[in-house]
mmCIF file of the N, C-alpha and C atoms, coordinates in Angstrom:
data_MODEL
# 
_entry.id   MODEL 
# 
loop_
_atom_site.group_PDB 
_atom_site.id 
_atom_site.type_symbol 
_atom_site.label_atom_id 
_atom_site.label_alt_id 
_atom_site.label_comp_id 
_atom_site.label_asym_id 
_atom_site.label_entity_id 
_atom_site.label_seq_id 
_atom_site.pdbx_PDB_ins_code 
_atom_site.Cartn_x 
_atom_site.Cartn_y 
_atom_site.Cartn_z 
_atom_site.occupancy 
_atom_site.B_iso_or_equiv 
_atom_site.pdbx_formal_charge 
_atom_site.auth_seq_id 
_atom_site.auth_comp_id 
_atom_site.auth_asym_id 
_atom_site.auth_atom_id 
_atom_site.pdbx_PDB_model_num 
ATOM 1   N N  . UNK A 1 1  ? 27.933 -16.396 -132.989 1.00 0.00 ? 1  UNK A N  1 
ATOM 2   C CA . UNK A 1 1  ? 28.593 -16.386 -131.704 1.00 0.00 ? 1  UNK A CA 1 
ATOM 3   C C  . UNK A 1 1  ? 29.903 -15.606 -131.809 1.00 0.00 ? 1  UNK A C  1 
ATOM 4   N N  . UNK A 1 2  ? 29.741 -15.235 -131.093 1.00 0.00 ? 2  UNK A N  1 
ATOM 5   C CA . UNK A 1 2  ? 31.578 -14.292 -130.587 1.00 0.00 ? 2  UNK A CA 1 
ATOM 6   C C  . UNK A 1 2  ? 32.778 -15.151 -130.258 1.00 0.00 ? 2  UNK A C  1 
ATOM 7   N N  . UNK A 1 3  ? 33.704 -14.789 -130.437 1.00 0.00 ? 3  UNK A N  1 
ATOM 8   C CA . UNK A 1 3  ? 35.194 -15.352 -130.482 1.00 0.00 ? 3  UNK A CA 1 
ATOM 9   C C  . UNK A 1 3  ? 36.013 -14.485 -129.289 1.00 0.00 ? 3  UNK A C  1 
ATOM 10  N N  . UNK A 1 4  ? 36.679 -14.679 -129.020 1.00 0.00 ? 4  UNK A N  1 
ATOM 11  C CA . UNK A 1 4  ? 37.403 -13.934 -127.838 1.00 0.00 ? 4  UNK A CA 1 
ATOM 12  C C  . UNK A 1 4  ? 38.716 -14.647 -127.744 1.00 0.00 ? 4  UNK A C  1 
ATOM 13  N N  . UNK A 1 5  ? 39.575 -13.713 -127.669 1.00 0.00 ? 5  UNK A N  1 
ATOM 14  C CA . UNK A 1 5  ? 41.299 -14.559 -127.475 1.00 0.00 ? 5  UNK A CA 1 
ATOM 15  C C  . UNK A 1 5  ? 42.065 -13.833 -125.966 1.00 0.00 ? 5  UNK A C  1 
ATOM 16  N N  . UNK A 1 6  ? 42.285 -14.459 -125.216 1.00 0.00 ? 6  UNK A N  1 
ATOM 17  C CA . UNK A 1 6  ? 42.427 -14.194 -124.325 1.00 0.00 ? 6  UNK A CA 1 
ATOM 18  C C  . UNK A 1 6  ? 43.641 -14.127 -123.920 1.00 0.00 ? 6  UNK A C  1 
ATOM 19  N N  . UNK A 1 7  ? 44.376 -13.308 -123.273 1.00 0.00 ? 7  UNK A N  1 
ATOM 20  C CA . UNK A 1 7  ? 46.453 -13.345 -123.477 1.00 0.00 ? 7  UNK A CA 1 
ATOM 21  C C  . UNK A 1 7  ? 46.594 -12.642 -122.330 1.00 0.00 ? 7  UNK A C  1 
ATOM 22  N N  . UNK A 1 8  ? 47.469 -13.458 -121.681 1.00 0.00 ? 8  UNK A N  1 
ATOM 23  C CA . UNK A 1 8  ? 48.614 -13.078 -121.021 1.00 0.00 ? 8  UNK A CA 1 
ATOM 24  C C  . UNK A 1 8  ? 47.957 -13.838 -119.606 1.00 0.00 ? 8  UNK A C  1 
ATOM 25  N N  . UNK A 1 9  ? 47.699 -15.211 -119.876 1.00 0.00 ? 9  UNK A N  1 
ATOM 26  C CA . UNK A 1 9  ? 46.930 -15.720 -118.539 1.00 0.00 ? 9  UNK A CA 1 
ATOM 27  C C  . UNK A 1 9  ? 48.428 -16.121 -117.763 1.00 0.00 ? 9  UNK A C  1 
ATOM 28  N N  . UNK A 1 10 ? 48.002 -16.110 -116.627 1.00 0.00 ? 10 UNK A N  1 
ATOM 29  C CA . UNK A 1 10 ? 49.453 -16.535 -115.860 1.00 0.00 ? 10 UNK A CA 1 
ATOM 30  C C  . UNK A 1 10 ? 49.069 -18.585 -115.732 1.00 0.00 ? 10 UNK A C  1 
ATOM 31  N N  . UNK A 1 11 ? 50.662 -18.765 -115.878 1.00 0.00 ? 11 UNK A N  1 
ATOM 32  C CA . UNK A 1 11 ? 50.441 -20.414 -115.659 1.00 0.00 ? 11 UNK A CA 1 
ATOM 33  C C  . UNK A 1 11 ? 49.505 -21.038 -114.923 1.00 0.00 ? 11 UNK A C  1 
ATOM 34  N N  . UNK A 1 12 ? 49.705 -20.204 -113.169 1.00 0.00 ? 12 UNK A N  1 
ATOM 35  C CA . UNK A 1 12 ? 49.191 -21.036 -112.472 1.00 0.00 ? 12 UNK A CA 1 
ATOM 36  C C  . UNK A 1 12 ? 47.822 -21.541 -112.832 1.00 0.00 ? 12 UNK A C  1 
ATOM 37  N N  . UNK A 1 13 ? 47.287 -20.145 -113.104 1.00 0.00 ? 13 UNK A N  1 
ATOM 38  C CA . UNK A 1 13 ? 45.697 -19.852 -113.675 1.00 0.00 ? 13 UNK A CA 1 
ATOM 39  C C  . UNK A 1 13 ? 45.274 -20.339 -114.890 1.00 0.00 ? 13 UNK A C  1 
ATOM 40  N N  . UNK A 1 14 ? 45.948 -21.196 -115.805 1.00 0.00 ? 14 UNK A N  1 
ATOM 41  C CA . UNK A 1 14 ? 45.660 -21.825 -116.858 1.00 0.00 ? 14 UNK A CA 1 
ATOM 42  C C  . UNK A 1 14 ? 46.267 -23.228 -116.527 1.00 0.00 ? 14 UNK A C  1 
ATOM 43  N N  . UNK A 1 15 ? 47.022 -23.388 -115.198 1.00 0.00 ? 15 UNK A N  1 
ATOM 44  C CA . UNK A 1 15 ? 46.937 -25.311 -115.353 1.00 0.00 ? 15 UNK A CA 1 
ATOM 45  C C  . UNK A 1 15 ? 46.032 -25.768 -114.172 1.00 0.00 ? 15 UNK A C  1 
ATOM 46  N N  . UNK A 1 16 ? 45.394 -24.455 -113.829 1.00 0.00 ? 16 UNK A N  1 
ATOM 47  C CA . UNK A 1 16 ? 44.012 -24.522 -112.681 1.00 0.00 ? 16 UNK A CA 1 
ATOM 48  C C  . UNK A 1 16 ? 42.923 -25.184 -113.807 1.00 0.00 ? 16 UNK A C  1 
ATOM 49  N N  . UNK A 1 17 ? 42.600 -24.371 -114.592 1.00 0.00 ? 17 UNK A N  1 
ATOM 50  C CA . UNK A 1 17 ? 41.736 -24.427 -116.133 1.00 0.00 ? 17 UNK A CA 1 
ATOM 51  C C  . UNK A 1 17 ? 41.806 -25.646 -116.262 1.00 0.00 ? 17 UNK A C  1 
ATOM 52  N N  . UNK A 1 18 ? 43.051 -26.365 -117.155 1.00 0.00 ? 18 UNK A N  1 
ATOM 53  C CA . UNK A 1 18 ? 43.040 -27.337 -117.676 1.00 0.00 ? 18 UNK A CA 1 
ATOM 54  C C  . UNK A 1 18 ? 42.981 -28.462 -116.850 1.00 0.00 ? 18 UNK A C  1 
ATOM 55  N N  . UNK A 1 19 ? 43.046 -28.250 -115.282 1.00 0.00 ? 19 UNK A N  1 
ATOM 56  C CA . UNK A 1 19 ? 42.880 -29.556 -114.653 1.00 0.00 ? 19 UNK A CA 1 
ATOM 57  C C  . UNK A 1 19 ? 41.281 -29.589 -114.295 1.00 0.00 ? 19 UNK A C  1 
ATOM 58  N N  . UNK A 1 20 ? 40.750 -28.571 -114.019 1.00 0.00 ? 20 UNK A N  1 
ATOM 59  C CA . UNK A 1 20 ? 39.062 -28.649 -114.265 1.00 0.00 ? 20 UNK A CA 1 
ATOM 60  C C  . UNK A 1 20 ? 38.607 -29.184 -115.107 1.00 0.00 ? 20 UNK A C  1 
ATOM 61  N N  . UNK A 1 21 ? 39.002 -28.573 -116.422 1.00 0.00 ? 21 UNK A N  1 
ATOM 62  C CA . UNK A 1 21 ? 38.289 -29.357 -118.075 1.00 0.00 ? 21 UNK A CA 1 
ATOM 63  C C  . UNK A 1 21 ? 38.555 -30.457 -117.751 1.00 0.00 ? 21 UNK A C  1 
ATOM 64  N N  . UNK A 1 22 ? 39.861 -30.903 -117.588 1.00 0.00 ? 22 UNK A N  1 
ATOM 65  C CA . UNK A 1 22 ? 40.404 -32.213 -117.360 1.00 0.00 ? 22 UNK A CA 1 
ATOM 66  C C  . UNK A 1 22 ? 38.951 -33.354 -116.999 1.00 0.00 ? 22 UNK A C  1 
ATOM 67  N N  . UNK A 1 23 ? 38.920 -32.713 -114.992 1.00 0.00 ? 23 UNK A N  1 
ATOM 68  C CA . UNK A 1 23 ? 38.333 -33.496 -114.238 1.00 0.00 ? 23 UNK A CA 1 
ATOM 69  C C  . UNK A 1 23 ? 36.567 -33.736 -114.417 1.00 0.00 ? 23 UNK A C  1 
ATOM 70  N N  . UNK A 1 24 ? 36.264 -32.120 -115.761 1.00 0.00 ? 24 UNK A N  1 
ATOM 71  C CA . UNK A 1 24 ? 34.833 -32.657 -116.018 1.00 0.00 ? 24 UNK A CA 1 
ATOM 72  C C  . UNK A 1 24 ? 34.490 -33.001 -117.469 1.00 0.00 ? 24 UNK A C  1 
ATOM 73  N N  . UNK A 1 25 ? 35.642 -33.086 -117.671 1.00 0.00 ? 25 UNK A N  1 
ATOM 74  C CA . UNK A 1 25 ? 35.198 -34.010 -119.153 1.00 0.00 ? 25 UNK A CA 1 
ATOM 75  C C  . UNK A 1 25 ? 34.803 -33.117 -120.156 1.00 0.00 ? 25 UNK A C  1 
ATOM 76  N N  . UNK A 1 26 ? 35.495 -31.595 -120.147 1.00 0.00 ? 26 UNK A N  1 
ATOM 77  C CA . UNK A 1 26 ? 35.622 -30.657 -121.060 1.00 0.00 ? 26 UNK A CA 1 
ATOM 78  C C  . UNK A 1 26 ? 36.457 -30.022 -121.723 1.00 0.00 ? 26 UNK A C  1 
ATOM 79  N N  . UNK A 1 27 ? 36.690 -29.577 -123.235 1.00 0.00 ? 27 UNK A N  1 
ATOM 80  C CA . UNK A 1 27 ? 37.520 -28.995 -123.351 1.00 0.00 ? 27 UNK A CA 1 
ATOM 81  C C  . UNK A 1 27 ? 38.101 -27.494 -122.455 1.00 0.00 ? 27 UNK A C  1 
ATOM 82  N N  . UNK A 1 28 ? 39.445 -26.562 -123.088 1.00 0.00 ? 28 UNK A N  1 
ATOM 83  C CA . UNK A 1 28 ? 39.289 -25.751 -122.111 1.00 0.00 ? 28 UNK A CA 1 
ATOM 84  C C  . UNK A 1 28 ? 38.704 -24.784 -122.507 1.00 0.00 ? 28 UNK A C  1 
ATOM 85  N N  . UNK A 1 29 ? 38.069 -24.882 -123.142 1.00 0.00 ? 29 UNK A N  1 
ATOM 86  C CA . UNK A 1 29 ? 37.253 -23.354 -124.040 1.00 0.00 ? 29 UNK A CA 1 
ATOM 87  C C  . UNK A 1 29 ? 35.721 -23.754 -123.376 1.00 0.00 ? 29 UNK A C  1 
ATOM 88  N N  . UNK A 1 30 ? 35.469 -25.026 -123.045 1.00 0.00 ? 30 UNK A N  1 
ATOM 89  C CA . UNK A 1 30 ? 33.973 -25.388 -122.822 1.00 0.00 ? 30 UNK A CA 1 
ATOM 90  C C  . UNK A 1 30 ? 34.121 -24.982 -121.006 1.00 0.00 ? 30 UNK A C  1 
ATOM 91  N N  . UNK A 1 31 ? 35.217 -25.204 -120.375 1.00 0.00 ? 31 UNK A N  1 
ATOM 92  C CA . UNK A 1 31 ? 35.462 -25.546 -119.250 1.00 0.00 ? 31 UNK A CA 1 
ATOM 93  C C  . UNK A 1 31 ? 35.502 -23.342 -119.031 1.00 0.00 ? 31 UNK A C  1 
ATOM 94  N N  . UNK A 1 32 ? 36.211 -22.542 -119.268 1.00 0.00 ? 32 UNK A N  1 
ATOM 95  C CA . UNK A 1 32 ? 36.558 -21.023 -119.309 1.00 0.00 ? 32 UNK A CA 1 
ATOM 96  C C  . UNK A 1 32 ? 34.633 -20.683 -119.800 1.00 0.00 ? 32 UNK A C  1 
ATOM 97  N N  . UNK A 1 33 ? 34.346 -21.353 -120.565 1.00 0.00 ? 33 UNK A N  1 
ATOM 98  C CA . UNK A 1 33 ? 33.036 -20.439 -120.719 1.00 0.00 ? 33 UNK A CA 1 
ATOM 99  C C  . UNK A 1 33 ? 31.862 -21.033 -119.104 1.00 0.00 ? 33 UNK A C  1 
ATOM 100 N N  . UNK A 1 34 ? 31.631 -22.429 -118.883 1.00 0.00 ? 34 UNK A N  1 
ATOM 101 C CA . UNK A 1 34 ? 31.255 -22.948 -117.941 1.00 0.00 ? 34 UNK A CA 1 
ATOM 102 C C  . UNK A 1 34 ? 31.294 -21.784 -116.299 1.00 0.00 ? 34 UNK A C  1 
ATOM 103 N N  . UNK A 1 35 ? 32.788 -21.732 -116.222 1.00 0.00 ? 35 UNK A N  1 
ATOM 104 C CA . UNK A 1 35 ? 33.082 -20.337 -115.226 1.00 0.00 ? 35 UNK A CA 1 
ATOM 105 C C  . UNK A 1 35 ? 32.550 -19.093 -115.250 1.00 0.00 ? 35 UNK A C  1 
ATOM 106 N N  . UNK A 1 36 ? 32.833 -18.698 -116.803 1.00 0.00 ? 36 UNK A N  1 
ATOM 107 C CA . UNK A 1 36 ? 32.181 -17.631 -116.795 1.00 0.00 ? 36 UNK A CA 1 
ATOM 108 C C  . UNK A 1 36 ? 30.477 -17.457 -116.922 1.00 0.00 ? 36 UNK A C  1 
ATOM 109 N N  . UNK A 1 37 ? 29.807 -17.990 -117.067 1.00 0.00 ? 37 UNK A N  1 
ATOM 110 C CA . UNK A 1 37 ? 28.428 -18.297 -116.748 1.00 0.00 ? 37 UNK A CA 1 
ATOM 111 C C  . UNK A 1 37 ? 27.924 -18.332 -115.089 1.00 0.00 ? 37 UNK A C  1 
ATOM 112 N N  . UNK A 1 38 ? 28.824 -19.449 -114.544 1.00 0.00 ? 38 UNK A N  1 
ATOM 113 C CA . UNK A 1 38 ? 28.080 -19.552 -113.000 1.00 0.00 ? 38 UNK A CA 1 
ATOM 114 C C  . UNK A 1 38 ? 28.735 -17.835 -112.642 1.00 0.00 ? 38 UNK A C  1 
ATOM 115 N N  . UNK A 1 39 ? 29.897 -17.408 -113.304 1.00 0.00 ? 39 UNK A N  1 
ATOM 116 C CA . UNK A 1 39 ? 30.282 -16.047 -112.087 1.00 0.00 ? 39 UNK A CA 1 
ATOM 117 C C  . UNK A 1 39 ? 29.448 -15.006 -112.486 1.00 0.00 ? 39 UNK A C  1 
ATOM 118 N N  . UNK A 1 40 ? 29.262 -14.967 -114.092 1.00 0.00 ? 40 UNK A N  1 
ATOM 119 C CA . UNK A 1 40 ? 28.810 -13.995 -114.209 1.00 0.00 ? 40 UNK A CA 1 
ATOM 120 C C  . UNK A 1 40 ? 26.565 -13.484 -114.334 1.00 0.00 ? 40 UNK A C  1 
ATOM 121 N N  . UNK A 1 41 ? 26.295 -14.845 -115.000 1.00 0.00 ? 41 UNK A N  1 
ATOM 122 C CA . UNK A 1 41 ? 24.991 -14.923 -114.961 1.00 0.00 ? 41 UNK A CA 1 
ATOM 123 C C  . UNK A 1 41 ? 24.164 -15.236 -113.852 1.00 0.00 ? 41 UNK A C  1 
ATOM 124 N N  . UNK A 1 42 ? 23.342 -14.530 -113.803 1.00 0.00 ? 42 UNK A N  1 
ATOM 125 C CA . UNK A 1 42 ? 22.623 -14.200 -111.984 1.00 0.00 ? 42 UNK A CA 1 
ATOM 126 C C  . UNK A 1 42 ? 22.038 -15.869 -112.504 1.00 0.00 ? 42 UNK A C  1 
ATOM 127 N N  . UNK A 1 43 ? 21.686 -16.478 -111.029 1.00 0.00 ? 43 UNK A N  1 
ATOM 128 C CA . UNK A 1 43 ? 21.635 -17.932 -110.700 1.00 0.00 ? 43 UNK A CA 1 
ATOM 129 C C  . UNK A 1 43 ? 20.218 -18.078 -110.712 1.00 0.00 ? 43 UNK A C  1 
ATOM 130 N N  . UNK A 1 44 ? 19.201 -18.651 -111.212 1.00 0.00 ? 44 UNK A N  1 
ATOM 131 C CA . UNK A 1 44 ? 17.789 -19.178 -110.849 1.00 0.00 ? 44 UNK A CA 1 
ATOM 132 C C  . UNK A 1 44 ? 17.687 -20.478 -109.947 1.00 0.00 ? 44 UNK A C  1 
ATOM 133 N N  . UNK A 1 45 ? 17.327 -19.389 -108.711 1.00 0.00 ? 45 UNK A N  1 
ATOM 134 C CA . UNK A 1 45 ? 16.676 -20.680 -108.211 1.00 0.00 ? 45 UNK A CA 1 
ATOM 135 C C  . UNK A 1 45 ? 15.345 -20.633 -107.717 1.00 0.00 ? 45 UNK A C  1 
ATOM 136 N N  . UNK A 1 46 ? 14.673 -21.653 -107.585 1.00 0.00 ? 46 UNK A N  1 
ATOM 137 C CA . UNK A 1 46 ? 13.377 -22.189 -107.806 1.00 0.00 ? 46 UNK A CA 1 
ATOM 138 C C  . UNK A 1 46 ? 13.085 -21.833 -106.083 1.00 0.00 ? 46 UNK A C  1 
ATOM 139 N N  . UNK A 1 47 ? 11.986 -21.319 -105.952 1.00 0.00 ? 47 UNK A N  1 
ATOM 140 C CA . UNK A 1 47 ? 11.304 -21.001 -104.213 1.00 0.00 ? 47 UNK A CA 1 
ATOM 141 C C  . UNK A 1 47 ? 11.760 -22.725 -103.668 1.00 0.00 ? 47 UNK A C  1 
ATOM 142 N N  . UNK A 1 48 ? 11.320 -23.594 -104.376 1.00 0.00 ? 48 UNK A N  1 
ATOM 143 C CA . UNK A 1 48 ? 11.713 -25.326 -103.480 1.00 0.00 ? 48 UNK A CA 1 
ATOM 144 C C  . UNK A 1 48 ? 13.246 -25.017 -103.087 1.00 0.00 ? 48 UNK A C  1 
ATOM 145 N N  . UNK A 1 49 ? 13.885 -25.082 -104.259 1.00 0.00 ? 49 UNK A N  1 
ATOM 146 C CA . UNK A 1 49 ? 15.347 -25.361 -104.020 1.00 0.00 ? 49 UNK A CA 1 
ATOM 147 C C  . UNK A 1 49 ? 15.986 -24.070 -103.090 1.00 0.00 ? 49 UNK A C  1 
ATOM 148 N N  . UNK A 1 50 ? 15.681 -23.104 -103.080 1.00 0.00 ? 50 UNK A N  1 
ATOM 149 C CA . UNK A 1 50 ? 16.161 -22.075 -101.996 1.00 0.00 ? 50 UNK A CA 1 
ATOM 150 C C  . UNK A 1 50 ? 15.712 -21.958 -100.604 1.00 0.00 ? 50 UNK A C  1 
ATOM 151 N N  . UNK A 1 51 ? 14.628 -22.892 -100.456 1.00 0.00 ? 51 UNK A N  1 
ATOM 152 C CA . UNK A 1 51 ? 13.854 -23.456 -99.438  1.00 0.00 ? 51 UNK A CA 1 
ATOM 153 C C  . UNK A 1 51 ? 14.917 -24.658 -98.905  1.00 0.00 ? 51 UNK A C  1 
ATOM 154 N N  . UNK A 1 52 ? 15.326 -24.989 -99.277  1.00 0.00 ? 52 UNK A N  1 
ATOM 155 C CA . UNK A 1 52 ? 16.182 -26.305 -99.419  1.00 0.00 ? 52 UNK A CA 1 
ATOM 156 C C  . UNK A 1 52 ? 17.462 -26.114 -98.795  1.00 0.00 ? 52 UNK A C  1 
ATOM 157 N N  . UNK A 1 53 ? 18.033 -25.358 -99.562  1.00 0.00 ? 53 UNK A N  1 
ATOM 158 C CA . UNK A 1 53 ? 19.264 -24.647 -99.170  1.00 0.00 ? 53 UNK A CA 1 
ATOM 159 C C  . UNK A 1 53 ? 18.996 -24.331 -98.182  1.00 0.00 ? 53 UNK A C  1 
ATOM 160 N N  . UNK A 1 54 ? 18.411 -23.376 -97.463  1.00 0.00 ? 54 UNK A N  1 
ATOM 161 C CA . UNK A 1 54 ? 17.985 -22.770 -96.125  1.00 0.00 ? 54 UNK A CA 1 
ATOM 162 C C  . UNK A 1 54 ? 18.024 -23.658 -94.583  1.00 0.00 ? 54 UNK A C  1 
ATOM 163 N N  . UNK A 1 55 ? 17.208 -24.849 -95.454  1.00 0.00 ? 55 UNK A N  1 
ATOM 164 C CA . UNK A 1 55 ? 17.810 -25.489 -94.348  1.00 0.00 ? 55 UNK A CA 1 
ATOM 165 C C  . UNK A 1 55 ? 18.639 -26.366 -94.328  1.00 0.00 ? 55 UNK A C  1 
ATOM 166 N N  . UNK A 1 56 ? 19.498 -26.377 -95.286  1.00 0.00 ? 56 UNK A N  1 
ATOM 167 C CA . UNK A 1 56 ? 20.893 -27.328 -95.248  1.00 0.00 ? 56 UNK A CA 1 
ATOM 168 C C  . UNK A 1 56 ? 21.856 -26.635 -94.128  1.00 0.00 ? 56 UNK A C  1 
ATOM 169 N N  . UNK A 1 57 ? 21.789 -25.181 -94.533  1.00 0.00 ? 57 UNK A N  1 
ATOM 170 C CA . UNK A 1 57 ? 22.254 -24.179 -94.036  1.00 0.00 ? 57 UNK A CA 1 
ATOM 171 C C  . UNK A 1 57 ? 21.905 -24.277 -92.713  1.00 0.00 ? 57 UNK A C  1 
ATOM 172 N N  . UNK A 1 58 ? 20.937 -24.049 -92.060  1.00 0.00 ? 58 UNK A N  1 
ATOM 173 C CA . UNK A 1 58 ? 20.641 -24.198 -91.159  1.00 0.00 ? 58 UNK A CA 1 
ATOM 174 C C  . UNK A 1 58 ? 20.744 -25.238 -89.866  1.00 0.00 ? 58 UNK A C  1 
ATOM 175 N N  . UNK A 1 59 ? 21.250 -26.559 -90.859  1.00 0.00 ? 59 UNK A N  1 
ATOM 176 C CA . UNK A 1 59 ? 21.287 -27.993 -90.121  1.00 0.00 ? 59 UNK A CA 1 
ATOM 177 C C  . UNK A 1 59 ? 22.961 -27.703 -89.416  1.00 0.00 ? 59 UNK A C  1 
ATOM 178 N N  . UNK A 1 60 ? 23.641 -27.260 -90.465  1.00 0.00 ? 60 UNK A N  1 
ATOM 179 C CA . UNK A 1 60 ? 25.363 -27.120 -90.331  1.00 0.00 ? 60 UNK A CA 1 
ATOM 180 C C  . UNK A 1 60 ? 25.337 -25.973 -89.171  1.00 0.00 ? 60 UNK A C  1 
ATOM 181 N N  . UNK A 1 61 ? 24.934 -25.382 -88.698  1.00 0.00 ? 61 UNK A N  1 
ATOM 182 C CA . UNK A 1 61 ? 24.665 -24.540 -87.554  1.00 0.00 ? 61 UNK A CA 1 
ATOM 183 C C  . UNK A 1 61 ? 24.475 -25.244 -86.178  1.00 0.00 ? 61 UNK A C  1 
ATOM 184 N N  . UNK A 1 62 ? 25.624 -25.182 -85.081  1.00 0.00 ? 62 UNK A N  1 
ATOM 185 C CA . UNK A 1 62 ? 25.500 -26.184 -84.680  1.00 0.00 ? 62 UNK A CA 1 
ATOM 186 C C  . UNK A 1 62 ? 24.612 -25.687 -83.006  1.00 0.00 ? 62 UNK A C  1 
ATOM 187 N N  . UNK A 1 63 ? 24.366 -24.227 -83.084  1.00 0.00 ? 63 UNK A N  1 
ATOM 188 C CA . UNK A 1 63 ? 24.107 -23.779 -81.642  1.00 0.00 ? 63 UNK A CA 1 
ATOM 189 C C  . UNK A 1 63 ? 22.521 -24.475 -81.434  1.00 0.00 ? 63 UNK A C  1 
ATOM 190 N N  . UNK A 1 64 ? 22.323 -24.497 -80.587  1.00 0.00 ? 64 UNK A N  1 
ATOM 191 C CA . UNK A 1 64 ? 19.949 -24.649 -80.593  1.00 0.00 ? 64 UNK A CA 1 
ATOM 192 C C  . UNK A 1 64 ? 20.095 -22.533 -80.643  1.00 0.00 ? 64 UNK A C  1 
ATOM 193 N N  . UNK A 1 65 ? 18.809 -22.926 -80.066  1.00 0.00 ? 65 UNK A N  1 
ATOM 194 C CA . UNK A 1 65 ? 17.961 -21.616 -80.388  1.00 0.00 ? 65 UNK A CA 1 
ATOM 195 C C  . UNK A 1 65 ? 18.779 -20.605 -79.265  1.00 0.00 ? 65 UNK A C  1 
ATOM 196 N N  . UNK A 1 66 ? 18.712 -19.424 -79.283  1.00 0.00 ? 66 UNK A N  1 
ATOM 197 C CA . UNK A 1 66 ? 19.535 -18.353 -78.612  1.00 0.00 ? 66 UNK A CA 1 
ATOM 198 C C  . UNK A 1 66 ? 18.236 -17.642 -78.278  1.00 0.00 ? 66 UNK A C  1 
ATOM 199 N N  . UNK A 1 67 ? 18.110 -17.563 -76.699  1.00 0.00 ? 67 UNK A N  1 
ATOM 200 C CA . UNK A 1 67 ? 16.954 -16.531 -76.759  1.00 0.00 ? 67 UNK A CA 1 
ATOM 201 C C  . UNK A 1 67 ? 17.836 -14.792 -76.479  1.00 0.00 ? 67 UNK A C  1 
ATOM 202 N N  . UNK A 1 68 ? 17.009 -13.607 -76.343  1.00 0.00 ? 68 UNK A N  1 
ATOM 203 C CA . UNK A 1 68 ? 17.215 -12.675 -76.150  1.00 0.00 ? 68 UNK A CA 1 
ATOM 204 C C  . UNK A 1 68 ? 18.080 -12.270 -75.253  1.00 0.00 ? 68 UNK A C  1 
ATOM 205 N N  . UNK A 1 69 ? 18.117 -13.173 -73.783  1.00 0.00 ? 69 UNK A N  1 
ATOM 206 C CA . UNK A 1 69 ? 18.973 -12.725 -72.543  1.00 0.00 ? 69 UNK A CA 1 
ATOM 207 C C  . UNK A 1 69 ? 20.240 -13.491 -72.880  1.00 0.00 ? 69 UNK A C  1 
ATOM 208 N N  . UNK A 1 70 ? 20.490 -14.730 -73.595  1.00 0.00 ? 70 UNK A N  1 
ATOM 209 C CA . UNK A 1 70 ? 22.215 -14.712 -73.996  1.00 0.00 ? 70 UNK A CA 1 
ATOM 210 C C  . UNK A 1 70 ? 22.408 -14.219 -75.641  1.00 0.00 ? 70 UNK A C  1 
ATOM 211 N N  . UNK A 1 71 ? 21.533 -13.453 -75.921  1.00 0.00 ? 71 UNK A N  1 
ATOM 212 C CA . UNK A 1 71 ? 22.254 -12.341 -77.118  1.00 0.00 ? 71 UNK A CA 1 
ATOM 213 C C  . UNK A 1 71 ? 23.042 -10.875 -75.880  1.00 0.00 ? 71 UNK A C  1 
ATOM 214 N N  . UNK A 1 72 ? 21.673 -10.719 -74.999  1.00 0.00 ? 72 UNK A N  1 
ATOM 215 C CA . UNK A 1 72 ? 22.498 -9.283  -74.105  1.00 0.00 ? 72 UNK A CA 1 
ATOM 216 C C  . UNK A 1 72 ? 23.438 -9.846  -73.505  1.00 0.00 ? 72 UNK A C  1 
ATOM 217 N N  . UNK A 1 73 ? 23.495 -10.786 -72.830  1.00 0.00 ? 73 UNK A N  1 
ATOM 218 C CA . UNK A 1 73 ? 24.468 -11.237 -72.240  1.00 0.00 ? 73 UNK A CA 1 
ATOM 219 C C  . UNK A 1 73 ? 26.013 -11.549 -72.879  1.00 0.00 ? 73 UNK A C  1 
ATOM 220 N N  . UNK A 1 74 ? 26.334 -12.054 -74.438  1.00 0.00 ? 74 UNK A N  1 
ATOM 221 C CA . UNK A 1 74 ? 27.135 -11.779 -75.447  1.00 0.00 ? 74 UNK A CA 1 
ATOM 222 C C  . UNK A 1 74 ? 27.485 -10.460 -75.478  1.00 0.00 ? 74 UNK A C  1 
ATOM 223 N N  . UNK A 1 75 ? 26.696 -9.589  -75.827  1.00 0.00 ? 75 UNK A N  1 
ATOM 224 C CA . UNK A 1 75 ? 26.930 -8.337  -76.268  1.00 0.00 ? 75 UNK A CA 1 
ATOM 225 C C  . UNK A 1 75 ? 27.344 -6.986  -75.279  1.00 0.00 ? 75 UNK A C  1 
ATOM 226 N N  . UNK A 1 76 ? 27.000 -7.846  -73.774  1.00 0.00 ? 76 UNK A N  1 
ATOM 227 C CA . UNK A 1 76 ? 27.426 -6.809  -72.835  1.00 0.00 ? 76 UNK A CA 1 
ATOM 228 C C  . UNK A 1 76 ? 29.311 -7.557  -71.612  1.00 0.00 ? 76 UNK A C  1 
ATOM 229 N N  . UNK A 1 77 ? 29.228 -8.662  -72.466  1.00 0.00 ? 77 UNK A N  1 
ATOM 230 C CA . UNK A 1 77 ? 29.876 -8.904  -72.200  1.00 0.00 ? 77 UNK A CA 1 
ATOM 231 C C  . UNK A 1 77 ? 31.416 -8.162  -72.508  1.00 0.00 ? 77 UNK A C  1 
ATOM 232 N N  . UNK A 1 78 ? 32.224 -8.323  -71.117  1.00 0.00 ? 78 UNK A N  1 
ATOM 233 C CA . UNK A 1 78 ? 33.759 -7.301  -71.340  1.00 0.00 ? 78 UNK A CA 1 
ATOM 234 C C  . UNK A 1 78 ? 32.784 -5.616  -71.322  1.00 0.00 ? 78 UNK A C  1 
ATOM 235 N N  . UNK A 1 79 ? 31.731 -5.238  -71.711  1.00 0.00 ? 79 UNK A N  1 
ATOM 236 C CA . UNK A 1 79 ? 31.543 -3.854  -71.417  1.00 0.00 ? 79 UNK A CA 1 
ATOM 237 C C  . UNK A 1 79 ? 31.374 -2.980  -70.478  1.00 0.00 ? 79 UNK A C  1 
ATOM 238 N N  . UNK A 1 80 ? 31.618 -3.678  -68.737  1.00 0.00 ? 80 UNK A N  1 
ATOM 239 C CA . UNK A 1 80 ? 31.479 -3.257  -68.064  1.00 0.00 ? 80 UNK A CA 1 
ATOM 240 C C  . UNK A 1 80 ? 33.185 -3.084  -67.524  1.00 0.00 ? 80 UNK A C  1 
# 
């Protein structure tokens, strides 16, 4: 495994760190690699679970259905 030393972090951004490790029960080397994984490694998700998401997403949306004549009606709106 690789080693990496990292310098010149600014405070704020390292007592951000240590209150994360803190709050999940990691050191801060376990807690800095943790970050860098979800930011940098593309995410798998499973057809269920993105199915899932979709409509969580969808529930928090609070309009009903929009048909075609109040999309023109939005969009022509103020253009006259």
């Amino acid at each position: 495994m690789t080693s990496l030393t990292i310098k010149n972090i600014p405070d704020e951004l390292y007592e951000h760190l240590k209150q994360a490790a803190k709050a999940h029960h990691r050191s801060i080397n376990s807690e800095l690699i943790y970050c860098l994984e979800k930011t940098l490694l593309p995410s798998k998700l499973s057809a269920t679970d993105f199915k899932d998401t979709a409509k969580l997403l969808r529930a928090r949306v609070m309009a009903d259905s929009i048909d075609a004549e109040e999309i023109n009606a939005v969009k022509n709106n103020g253009r006259s």
